[in-house]
N, C-alpha and C positions, 0 to 999 in steps of 0.2 A: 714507556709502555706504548705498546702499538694500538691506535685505535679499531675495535672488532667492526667491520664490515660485516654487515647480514647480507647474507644471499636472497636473492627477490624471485620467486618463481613464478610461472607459467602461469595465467590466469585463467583457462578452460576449466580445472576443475572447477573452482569457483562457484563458475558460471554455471557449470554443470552441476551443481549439488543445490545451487540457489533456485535452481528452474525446477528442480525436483522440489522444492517446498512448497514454492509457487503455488505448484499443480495440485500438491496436495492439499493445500489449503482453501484452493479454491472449489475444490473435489468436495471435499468436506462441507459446503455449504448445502448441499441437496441432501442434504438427509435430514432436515431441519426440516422441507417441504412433504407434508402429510399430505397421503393418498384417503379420500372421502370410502365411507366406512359404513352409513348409513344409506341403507336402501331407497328407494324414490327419495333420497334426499340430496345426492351427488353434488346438484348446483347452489343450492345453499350452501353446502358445507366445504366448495372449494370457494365460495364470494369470502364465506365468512375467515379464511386464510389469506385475505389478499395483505394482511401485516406480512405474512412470511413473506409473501411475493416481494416485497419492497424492501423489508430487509435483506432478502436474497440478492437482489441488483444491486442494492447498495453498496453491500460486501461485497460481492463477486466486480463489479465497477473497481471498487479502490484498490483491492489486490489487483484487479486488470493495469491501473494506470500506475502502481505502485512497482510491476513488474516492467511496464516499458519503460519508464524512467528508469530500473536497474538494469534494464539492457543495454538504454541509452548511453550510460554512464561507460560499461563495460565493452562498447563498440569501441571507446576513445582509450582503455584502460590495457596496458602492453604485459604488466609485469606486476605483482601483488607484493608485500613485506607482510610480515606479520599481524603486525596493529591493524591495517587494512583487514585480513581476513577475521580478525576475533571481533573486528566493527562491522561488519558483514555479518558475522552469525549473530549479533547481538541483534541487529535488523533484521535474522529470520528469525528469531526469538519471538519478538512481536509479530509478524505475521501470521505465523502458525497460529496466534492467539483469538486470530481474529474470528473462525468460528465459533466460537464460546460467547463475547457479546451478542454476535449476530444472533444466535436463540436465545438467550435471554432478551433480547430486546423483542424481537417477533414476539413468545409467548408472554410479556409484558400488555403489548402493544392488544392483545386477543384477551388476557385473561386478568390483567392487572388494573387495578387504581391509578389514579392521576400519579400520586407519589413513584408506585412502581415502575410506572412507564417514563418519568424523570429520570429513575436512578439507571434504567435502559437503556435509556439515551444519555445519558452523562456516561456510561461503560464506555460503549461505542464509540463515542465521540474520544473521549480520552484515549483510548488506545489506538487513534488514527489521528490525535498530537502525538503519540505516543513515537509511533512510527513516522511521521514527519520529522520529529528531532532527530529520530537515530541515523533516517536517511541525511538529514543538515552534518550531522556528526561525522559521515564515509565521507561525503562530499570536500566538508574542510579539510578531514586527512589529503584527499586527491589533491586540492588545489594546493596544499604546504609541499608537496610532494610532487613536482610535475615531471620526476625521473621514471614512474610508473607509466607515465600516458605517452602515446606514441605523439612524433613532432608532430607539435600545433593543438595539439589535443585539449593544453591547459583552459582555455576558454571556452569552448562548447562543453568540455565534459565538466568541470567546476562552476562557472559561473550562470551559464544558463540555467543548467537543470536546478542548481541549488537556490536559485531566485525563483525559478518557477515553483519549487516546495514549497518556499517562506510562504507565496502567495495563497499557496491552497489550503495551509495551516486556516485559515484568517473563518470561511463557512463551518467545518467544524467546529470551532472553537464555541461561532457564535448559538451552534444550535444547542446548546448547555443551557446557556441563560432562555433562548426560544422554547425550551422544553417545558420549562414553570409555565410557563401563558399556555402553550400548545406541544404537544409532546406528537399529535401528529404532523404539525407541521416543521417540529425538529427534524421529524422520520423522514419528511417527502426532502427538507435540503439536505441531508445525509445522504441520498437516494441521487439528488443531480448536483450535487457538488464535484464529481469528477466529471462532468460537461466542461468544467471549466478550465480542465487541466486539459481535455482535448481539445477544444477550441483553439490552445495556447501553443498544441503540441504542434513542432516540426519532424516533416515523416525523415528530413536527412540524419537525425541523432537514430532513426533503424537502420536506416543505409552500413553495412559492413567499409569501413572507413579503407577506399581505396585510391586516395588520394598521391601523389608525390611525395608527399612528406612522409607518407608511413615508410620507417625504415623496411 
């Protein structure tokens, strides 16, 4: 019996369908931010929103660096298989998810108890391991697979970006337990936790890879 070869297609849609969630999810975070509603009161009552405001950066930051990292990836990425693409939607699965803690944590953080603003910041946080493992998860497929990546590809698009994930897993994680002592100051490292992933970022993983090697 002959063994079935899958055919590996064109990686643009992908691309293209993955930047369309993207946007929508990052779209999606402004309508959590209330417009002040109370007469001579405006400036109190946008102070008193500044949880949305943080939770809105927060969000909108980690979808921000969540999506250069899946660009990055897919600069070095020639040709897609199957399992790749169903490990891709299962990563915008969670994405898409992410407006939903994001107001639950803001209206925690404005109207809730110590307990609820835990359970806020436990959401939050968790579905940004959440999304760290799935993105670990595409990664390993790339790096078993270095017939998808254009030559040369296998180290910049496997090993960097998914070392630089592992690393940024590590401030989420810790604002779970920081949220019992201080559930504000889980907020504000959820808030500059992706400082850390730009600090770390190299602008050549945007660069459209036009190297010699690329066939």
């Amino acid at each position: 019996m002959t063994e079935r070869v899958e055919r590996l297609a064109e990686s643009g849609r992908i691309e293209g369908f993955s930047d369309g969630v993207f946007a929508i999810a990052i779209t999606l975070l402004v309508l959590d931010l209330r417009v002040p509603d109370e007469r001579g009161g405006f400036a109190h009552q946008l102070g008193h929103e500044w949880p949305s405001y943080v939770a809105y950066f927060a969000a909108f930051a980690a979808i921000g660096v969540v999506w250069l990292t899946h660009h990055g990836l897919f600069t070095w990425i020639d040709r897609v298989d199957t399992r790749l693409t169903v490990l891709n939607l299962g990563h915008l699965l969670l994405i898409g998810l992410v407006p939903f803690p994001t107001k639950v944590m803001s209206s925690a953080m404005r109207y809730g108890d110590h307990h609820d603003q835990f359970v806020a910041i436990a959401l939050f946080a968790g579905l940004g391991l959440a999304v760290s493992v799935s993105w670990y998860v595409v990664t390993s497929h790339v790096r078993r697979h270095p017939e998808l990546l254009v030559a040369g590809g296998l180290r910049r698009a496997g090993g960097e970006l998914q070392q630089r994930e592992l690393t940024a897993m590590l401030p989420g994680a810790a604002s779970i337990p920081l949220a019992l002592w201080s559930p504000v100051a889980a907020l504000l490292l959820n808030a500059v936790t992706p400082a850390l992933y730009f600090a770390g970022f190299r602008t050549k993983m945007l660069q459209p890879n036009t190297s010699s090697e690329k066939p």
